[in-house]
KEBADO-440516 format. One record per residue (C-alpha): chain; residue in three letters; x, y, z negated. Coordinates in nm, 2 decimals. Layout:
<recs>
 cadena residuo      u      v      w
      A     ALA      X      Y      Z
...
</recs>
This chain:
<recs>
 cadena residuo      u      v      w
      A     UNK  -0.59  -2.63  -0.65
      A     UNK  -0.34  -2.38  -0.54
      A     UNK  -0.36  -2.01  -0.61
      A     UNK  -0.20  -1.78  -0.30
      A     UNK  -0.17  -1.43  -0.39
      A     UNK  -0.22  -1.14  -0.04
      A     UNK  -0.07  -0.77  -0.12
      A     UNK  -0.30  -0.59   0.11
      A     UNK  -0.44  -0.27   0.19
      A     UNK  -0.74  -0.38   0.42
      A     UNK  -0.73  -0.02   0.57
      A     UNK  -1.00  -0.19   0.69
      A     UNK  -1.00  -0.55   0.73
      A     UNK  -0.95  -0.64   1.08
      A     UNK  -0.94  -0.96   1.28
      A     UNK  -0.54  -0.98   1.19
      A     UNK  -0.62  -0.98   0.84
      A     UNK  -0.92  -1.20   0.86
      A     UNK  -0.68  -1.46   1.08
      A     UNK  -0.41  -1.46   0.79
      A     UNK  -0.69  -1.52   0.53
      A     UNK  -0.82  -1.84   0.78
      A     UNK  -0.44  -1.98   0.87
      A     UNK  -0.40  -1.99   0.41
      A     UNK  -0.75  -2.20   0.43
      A     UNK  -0.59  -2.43   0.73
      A     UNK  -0.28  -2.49   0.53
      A     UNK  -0.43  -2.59   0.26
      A     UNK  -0.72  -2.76   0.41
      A     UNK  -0.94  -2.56   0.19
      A     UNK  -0.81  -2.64  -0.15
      A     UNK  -0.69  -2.28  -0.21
      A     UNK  -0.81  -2.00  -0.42
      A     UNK  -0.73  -1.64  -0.27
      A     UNK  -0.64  -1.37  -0.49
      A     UNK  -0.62  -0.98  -0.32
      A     UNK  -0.37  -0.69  -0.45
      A     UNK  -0.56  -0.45  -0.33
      A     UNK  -0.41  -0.07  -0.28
      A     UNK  -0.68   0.16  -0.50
      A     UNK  -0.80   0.51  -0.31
      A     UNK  -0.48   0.58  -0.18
      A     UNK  -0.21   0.35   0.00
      A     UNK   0.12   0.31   0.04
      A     UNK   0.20   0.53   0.33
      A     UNK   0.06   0.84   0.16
      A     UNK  -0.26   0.87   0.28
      A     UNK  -0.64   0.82   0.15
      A     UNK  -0.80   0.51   0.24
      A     UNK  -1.03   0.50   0.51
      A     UNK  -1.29   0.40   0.26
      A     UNK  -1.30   0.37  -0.12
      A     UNK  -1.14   0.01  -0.29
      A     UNK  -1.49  -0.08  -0.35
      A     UNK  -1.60  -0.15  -0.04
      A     UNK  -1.24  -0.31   0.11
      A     UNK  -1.29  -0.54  -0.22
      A     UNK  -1.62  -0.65  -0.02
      A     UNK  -1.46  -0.66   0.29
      A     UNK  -1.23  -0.93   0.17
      A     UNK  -1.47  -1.10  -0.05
      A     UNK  -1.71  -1.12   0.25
      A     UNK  -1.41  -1.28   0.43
      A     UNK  -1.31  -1.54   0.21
      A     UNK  -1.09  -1.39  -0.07
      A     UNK  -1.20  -1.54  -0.41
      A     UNK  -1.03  -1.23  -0.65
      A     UNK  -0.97  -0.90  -0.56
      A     UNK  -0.76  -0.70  -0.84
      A     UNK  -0.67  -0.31  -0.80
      A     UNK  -0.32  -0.22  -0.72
      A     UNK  -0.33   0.12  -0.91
      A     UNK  -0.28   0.48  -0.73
      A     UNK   0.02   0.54  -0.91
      A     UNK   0.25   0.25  -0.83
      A     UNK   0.09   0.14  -0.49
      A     UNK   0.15   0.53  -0.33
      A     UNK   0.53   0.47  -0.32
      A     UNK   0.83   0.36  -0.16
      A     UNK   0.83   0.02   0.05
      A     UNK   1.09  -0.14  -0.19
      A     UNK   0.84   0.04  -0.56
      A     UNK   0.55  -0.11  -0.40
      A     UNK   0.67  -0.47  -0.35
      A     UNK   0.82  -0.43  -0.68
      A     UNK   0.52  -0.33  -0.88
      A     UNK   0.31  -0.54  -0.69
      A     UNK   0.51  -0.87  -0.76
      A     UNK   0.56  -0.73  -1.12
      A     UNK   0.13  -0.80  -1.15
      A     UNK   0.12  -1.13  -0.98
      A     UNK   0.41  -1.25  -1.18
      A     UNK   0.21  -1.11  -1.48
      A     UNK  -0.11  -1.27  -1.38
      A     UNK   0.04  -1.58  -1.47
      A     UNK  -0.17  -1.82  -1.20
      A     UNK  -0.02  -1.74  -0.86
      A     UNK   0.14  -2.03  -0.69
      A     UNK   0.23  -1.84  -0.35
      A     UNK   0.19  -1.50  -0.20
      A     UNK   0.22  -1.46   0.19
      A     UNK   0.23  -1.21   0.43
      A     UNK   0.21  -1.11   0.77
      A     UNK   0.56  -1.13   0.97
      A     UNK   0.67  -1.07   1.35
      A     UNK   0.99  -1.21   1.27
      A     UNK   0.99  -1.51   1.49
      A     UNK   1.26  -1.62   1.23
      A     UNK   1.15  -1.62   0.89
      A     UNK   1.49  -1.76   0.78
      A     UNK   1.58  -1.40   0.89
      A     UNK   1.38  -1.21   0.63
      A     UNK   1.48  -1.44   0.33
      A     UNK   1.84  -1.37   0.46
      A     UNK   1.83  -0.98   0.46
      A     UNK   1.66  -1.00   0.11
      A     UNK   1.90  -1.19  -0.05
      A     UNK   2.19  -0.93   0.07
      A     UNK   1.97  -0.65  -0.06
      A     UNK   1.88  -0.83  -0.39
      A     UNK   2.24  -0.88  -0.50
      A     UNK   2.44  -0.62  -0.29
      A     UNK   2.76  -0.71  -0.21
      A     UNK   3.02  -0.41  -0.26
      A     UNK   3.10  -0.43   0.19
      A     UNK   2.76  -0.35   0.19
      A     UNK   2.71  -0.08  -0.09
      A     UNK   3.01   0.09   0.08
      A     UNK   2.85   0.07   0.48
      A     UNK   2.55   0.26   0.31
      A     UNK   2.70   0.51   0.12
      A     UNK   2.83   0.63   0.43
      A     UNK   2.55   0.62   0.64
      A     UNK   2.36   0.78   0.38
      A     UNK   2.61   1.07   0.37
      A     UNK   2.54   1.11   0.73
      A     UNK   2.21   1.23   0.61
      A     UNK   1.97   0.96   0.77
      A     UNK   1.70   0.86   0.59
      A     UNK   1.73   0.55   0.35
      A     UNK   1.56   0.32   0.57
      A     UNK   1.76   0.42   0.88
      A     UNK   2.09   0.42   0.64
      A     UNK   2.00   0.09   0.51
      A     UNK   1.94  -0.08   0.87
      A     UNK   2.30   0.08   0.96
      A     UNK   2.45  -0.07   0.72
      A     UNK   2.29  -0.42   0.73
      A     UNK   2.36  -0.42   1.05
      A     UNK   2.78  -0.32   1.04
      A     UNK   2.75  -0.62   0.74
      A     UNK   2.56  -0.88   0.94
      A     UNK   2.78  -0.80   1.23
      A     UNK   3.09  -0.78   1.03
      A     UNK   3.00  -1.19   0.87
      A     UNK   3.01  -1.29   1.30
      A     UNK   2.60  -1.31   1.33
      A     UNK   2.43  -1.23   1.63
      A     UNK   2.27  -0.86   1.50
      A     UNK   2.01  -0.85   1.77
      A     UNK   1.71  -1.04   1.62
      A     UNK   1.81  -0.87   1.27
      A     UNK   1.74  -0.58   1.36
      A     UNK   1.41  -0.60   1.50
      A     UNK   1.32  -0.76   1.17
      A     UNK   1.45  -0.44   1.02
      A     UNK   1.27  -0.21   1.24
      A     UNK   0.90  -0.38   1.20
      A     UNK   0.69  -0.26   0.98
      A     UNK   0.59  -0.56   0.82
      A     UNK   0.91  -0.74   0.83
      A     UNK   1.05  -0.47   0.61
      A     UNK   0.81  -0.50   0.31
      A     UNK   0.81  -0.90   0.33
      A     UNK   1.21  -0.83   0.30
      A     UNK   1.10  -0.64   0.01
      A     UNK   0.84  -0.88  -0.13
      A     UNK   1.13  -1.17  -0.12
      A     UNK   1.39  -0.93  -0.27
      A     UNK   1.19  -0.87  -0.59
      A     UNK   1.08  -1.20  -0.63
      A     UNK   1.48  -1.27  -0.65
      A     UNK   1.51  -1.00  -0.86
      A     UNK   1.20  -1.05  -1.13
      A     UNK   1.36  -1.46  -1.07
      A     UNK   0.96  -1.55  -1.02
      A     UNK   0.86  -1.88  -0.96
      A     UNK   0.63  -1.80  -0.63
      A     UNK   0.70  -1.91  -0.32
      A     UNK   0.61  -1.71  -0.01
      A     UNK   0.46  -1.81   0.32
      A     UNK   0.52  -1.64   0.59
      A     UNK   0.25  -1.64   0.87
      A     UNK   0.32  -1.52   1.21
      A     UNK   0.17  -1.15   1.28
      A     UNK  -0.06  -1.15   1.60
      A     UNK  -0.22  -0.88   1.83
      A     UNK  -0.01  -0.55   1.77
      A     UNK   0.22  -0.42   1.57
      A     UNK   0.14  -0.23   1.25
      A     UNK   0.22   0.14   1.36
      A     UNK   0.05   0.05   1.69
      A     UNK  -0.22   0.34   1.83
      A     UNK  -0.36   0.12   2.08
      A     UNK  -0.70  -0.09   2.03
      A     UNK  -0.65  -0.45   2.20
      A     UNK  -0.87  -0.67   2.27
      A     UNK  -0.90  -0.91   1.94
      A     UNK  -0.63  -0.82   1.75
      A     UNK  -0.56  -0.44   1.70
      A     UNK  -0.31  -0.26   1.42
      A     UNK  -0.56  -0.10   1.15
      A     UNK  -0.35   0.26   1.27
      A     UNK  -0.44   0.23   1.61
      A     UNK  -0.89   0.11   1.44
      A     UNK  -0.87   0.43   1.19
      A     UNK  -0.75   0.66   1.51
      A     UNK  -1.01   0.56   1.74
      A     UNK  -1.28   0.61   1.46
      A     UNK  -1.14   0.94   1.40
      A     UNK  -1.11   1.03   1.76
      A     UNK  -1.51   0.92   1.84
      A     UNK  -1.65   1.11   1.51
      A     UNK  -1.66   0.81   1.30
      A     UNK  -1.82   0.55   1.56
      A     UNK  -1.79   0.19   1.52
      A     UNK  -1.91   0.10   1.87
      A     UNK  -1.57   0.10   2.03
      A     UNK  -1.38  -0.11   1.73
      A     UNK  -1.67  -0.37   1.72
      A     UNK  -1.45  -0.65   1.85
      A     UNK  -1.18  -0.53   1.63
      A     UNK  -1.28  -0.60   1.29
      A     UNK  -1.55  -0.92   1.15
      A     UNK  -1.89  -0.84   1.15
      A     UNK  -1.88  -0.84   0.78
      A     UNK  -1.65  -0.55   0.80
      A     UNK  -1.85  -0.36   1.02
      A     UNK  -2.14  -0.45   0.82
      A     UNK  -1.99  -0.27   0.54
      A     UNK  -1.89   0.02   0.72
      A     UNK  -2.20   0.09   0.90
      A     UNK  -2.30   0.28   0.58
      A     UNK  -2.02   0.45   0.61
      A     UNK  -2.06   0.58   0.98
      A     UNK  -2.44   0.69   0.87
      A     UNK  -2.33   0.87   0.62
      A     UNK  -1.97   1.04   0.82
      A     UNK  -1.80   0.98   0.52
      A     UNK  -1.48   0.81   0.64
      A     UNK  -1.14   0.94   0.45
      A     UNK  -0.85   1.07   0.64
      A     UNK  -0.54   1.29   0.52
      A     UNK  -0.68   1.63   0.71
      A     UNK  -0.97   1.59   0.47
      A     UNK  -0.74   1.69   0.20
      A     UNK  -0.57   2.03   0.38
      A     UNK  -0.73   2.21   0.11
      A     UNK  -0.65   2.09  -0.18
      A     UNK  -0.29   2.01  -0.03
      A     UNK  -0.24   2.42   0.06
      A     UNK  -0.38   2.53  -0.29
      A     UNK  -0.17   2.21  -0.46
      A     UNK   0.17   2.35  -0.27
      A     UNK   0.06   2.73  -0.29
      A     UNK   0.02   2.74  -0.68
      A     UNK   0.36   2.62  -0.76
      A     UNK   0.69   2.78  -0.71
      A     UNK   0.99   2.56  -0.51
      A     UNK   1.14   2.51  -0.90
      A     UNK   0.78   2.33  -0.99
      A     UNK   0.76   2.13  -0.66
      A     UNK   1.10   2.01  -0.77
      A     UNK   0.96   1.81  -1.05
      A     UNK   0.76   1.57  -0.85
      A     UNK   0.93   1.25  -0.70
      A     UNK   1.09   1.28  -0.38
      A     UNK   1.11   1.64  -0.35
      A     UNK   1.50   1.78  -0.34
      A     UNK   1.76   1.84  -0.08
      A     UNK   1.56   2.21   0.03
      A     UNK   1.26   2.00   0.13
      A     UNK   1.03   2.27  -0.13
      A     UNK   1.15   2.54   0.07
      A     UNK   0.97   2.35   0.41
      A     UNK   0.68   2.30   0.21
      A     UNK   0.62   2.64   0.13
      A     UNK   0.78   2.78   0.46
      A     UNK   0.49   2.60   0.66
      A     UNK   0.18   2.52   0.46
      A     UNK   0.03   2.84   0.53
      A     UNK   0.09   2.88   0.93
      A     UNK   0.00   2.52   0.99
      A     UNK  -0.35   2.45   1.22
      A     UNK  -0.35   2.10   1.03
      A     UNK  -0.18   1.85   0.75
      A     UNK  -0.06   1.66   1.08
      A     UNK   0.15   2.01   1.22
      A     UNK   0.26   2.05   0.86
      A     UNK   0.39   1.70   0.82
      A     UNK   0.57   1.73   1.16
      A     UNK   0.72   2.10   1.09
      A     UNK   0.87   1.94   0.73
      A     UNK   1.04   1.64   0.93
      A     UNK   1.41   1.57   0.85
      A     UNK   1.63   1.33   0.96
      A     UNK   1.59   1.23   0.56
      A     UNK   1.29   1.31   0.52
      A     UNK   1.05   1.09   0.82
      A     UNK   0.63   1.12   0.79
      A     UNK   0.57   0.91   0.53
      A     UNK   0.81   1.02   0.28
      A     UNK   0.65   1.37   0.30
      A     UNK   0.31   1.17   0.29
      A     UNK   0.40   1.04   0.00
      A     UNK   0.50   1.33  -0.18
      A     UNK   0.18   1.55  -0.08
      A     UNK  -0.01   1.32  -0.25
      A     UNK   0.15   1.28  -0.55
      A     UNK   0.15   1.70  -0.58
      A     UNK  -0.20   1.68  -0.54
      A     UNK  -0.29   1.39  -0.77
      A     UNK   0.03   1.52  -1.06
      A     UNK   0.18   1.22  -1.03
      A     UNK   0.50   1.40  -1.14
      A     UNK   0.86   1.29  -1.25
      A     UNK   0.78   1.30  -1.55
      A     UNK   0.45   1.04  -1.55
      A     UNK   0.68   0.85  -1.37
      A     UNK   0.92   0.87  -1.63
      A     UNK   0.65   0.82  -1.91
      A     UNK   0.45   0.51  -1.71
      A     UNK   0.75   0.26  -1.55
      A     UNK   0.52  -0.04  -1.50
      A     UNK   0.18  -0.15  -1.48
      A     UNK  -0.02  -0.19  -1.81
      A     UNK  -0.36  -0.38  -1.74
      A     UNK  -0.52  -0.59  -1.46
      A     UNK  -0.84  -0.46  -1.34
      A     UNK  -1.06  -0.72  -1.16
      A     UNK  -1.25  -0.55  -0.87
      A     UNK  -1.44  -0.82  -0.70
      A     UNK  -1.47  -1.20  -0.76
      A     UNK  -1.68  -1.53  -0.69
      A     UNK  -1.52  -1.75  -0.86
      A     UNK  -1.61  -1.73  -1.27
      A     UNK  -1.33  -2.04  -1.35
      A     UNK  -1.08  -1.87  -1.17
      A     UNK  -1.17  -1.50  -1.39
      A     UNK  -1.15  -1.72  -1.66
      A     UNK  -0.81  -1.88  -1.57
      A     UNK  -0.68  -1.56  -1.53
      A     UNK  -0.79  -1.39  -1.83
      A     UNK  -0.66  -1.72  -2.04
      A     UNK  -0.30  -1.65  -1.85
      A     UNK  -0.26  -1.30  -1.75
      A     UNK   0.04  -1.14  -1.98
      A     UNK  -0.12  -0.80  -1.95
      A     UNK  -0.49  -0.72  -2.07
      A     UNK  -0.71  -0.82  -1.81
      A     UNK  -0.99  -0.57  -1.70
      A     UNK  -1.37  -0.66  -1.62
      A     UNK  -1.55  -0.35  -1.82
      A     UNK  -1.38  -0.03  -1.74
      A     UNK  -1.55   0.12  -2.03
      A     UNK  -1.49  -0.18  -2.27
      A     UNK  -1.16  -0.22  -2.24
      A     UNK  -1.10   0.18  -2.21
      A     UNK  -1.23   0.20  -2.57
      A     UNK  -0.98  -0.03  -2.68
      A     UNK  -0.69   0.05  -2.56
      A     UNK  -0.39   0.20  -2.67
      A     UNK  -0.23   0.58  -2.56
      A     UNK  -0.04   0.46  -2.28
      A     UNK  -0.28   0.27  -2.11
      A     UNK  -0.57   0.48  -2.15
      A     UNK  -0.38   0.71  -1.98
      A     UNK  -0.27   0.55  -1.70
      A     UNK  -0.66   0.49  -1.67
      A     UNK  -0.70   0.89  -1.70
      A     UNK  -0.47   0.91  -1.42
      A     UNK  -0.65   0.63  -1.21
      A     UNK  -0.99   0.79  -1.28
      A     UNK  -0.84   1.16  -1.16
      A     UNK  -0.73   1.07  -0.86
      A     UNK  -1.03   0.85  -0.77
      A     UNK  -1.23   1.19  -0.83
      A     UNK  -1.03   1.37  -0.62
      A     UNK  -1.09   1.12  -0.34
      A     UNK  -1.50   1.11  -0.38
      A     UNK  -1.49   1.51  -0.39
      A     UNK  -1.32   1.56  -0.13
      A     UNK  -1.41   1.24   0.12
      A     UNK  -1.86   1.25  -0.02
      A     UNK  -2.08   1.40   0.19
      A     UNK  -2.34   1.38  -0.03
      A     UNK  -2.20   1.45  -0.42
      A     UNK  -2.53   1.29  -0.55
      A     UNK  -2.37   0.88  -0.41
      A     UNK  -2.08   1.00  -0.66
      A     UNK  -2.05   0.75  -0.97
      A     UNK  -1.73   0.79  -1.23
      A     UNK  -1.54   0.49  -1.22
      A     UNK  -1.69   0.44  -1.58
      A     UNK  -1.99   0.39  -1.44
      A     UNK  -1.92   0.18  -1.10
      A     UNK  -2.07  -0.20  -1.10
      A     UNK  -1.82  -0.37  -0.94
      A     UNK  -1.85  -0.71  -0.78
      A     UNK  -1.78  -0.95  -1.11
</recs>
């Protein structure tokens, strides 16, 4: 039986998602276990989820996953290359995943395995090319596809296709996902499957296959209806977030203006400076425009630098709101503990707990008591910033449950 390992988000689970979790069932011709990274209450791009881990564990479950393990707040809210780091790092540690695939538009995945070997052993032509672009003050990702590019071009190869692989979305974190699997020198092997519909930072609904961006913007622009993304996502998924549209309790960033203003307001520029990603004058923006902005989306847009894009200052809101500072950062490098958040299969929890390098999770409240200092605080930190979410994001504070307290799917 082979074990194929998804890092996912399910922001929700659409028909793109449910087609990749069906073509790893085809492959195999149905001798394959499924095991989800899935992002906790916040994901990747700096924003809330559009609904809480829980009920994206279901949605994959519901659509043939097997395992569904929590990629914590603190490393899954990060940049494109932390995330595929940290999230490797787990299913390395996990010790039972044969694969991990991911979504691609590449129509050459011989492409993506290129790029990431460059950027996994970084050739001194190419450190050069991006110091320079970076001191043009672009941001890295812009640098980086500069200077891949002047290389690439430099070796006689035909840049054109490589660069759309550097400007998709989801060619850029499977470059990522290949270049720490070089790095961490990991035994998994990756499939690639073909992306379909539209692309990733795509507003548009399509018939069939539609980018989760463009579902979560028509849901907030028709008041949390699902009528109009009903061919969009399984009915399982819309099963599970019917209770969601009764209730209007979907998560989206200008939820949190509040607690963002008051997060930015209390601090002066010199304690803004000691959370990640903040330098280069970008505390002064902060505090310049979080008062005369109608919305987080104006404030966002008003901070934008040529260094600094969207999701960069995303990123960084939330990690001023939640305190992921430098110095948690600093204190927490890695990942500590494997908490299970859904599963089906009772062998393959017990494979895993037999294998797993890091203390496997089932009893939030067990394994809490046992712990040591540094993990039971990167469960304090877990548990604070899921609180955050259900305070802001509930309706109704009496469907709030601690995390302590949660039954999860096991």
């Amino acid at each position: 039986m082979n074990i194929v390992g998804i890092i996912c988000e399910y922001n929700p689970l659409h028909n793109g998602h449910k087609h990749q979790i069906d073509e790893i069932k085809a492959l195999f011709k149905n001798d394959a276990l499924i095991v989800c990274l899935l992002s906790s209450n916040y994901v990747q791009r700096g924003e809330p989820s559009l609904v809480d881990k829980y009920a994206r564990a279901d949605m994959a479950i519901e659509c043939g996953a097997d395992m569904v393990l929590e990629y914590p707040t603190l490393f899954c809210c990060s940049s494109a290359e932390s995330y595929a780091h940290n999230a490797i790092y787990i299913l390395n540690s996990i010790g039972i995943i044969d694969y991990i695939t991911y979504g691609s538009k590449s129509v050459d995945s011989n492409n993506v395995k290129y790029i990431s070997s460059i950027l996994a052993n970084e050739p001194s032509q190419y450190r050069i090319m991006l110091k320079d672009e970076l001191s043009k003050g672009l941001s890295f990702p812009k640098a980086r596809e500069n200077a891949l590019s002047e290389y690439l071009e430099n070796k006689g190869y035909n840049i054109n296709s490589y660069r759309q692989t550097l400007q998709s979305s989801n060619d850029i974190l499977a470059i990522e996902y290949e270049k720490a699997l070089i790095r961490q020198k990991s035994q998994i092997k990756t499939i690639p499957i073909k992306r379909v519909g539209s692309d990733y930072n795509d507003n548009s609904l399509y018939d069939g296959f539609s980018s989760a961006t463009a579902i979560r913007k028509t849901l907030s622009d028709n008041n949390g209806c699902l009528k109009n993304i009903s061919e969009q996502i399984p009915i399982t998924t819309k099963q599970i977030l019917k209770e969601y549209e009764d209730y209007k309790c979907f998560a989206n960033i200008e939820l949190f203006k509040d607690i963002i203003s008051y997060s930015i307001l209390e601090k002066d520029t010199n304690e803004l400076c000691l959370y990640p990603l903040v330098n280069e004058g970008i505390e002064n923006l902060l505090k310049k425009y979080v008062n005369s902005s109608s919305s987080i989306r104006t404030f966002i847009d008003s901070c934008v630098t040529k260094r600094y894009p969207s999701t960069r200052i995303q990123r960084l809101l939330m990690h001023i709101i939640l305190g992921a500072n430098k110095g948690l950062y600093s204190k927490y490098k890695k990942p500590e503990y494997i908490r299970v958040l859904a599963s089906r299969n009772k062998n393959l929890l017990s494979l895993l707990s037999n294998n797993s390098t890091l203390p496997v999770v089932t009893s939030l409240k067990k394994s809490y008591d046992s712990f040591d200092l540094n993990k039971k605080g990167l469960i304090d930190f877990e548990n604070k910033a899921c609180d955050i979410y259900n305070h802001v994001v509930l309706k109704d504070k009496n469907n709030y449950k601690s995390e302590f307290s949660v039954k999860t799917r096991i």
